[in-house]
N, C-alpha and C positions, 0 to 999 in steps of 0.2 A: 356831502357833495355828490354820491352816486348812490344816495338812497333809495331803493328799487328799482336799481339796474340788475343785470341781467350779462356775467362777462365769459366768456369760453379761456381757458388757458392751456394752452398745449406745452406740454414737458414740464407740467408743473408738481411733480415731486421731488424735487430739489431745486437745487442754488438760484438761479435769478427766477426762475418759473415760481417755484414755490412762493419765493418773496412779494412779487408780482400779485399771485393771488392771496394772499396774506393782507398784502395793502387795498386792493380792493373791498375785500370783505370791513376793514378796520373804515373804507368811507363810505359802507352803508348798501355794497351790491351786493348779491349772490354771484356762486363762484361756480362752476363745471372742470373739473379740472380732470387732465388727460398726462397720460405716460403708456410705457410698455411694460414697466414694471407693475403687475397690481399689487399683488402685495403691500411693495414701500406707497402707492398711493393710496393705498385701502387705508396706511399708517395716518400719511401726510392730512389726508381728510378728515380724521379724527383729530390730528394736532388743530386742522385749520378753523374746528367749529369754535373755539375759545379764541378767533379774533373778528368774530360777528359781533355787531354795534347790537341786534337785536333778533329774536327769537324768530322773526318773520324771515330772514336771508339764511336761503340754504344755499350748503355744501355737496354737489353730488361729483363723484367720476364716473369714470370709463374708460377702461383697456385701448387704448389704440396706438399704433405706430403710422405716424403722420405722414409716411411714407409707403401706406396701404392704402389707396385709395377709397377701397372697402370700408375698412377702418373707420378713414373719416365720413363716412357716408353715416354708418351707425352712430358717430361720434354726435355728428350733427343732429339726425334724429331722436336721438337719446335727450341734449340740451334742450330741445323742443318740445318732447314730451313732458320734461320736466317743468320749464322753466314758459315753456309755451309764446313767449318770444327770447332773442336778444337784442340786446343791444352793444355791447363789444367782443371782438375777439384777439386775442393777444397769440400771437405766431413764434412763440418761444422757442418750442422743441428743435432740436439740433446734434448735429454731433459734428465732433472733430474731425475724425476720418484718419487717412493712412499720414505719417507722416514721414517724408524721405525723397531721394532725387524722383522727378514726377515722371522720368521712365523706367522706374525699376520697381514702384511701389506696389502692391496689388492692384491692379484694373477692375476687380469686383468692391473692393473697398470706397475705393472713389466711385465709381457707378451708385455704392451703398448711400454716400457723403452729398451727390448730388439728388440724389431720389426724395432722400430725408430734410435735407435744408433748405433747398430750392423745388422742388417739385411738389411736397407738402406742403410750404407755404402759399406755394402757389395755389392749389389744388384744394385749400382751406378758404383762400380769399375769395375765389369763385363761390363756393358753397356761402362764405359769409356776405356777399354783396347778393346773392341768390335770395338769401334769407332776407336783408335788409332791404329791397327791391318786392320783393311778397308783399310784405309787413307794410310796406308804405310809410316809413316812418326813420329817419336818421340812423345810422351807423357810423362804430368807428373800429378799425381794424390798425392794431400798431404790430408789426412786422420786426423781429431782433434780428437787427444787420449784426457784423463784427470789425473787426479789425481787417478781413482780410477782404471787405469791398471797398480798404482808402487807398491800395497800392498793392503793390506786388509783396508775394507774401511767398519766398523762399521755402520749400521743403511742404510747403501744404496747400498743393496745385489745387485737389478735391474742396478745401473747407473755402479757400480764398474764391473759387470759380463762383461756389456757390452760395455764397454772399454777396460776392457782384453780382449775379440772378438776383438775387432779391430785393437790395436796392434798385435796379431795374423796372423791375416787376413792377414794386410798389409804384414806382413814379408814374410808370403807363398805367394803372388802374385807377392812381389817384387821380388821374386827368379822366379818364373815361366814366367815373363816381360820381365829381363833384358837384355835378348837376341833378344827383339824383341826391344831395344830402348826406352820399358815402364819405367819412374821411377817411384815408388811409397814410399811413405814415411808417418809413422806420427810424429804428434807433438803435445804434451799436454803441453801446454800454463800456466798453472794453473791458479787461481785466480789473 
């Protein structure tokens, strides 16, 4: 089904990221797959090349934390150099953030939770409408909301805020894309 695509995965050395790019590769893309952890993704990249359909889709990373701007700049260069287009990028990376009354919590932690969930993703989606906009040729960008952009979400001001960002986001870019062939979308998964 995505035989010769071409898909960026952010936070993809573990739980939903990993799987994510696990199941792309099994319908025929090549994978880019990004963490802050190199190490365990230098691992996951090895585990991921035994679920290529075929010898021709590669497996590459790269180091970045999707809440370094920088980062993603290399992040995307790198996917390019490699793979020399794409065509999806999957907004995975995340983190939970402080959890506790939202005036007593760390205010660097949350600052942390929104830079990383909502700012990255956002910050990714530019670079990937950037790219599919170049290229002249369709994109699709899917964005992981959670559980704390359906309602109020008690004790986790930081993760809940910045989830609502990103279903947001998504929805305004998806209107301002469409016309250019970009789809963009989320999806919160939940537990």
């Amino acid at each position: 089904m995505l035989s010769g695509k071409k898909a960026l995965v952010t936070g993809a050395d573990q739980g939903l990221g990993k799987e994510i790019a696990k199941e792309l590769l099994r319908q025929g893309a090549s994978a880019c797959i990004c963490s802050r952890d190199e190490k365990r993704l230098r691992e996951v990249a090895r585990e991921l090349e035994s679920c290529r359909k075929n010898e021709k889709q590669k497996v590459i990373f790269c180091r970045a934390d999707v809440g370094i701007t920088e980062d993603l700049d290399r992040l995307y260069e790198y996917a390019l150099q490699e793979f020399e287009t794409l065509d999806c990028v999957v907004n995975n990376a995340g983190i939970q953030g402080p959890i506790g009354d939202s005036a007593e919590v760390s205010w660097e932690r949350t600052e942390e939770v929104i830079r990383i969930n909502l700012l990255g993703t956002l910050y990714s989606m530019r670079k990937a409408v950037s790219v599919f906009r170049a290229q002249k040729k369709q994109g699709r960008i899917v964005n992981l909301s959670g559980g704390g952009a359906t309602g109020p979400r008690e004790r986790f001001m930081g993760y809940a805020l910045s989830k609502t960002g990103v279903v947001r986001a998504t929805e305004i870019m998806a209107k301002e894309t469409e016309k250019d062939g970009i789809y963009i979308n989320a999806i919160a998964p939940g537990a």
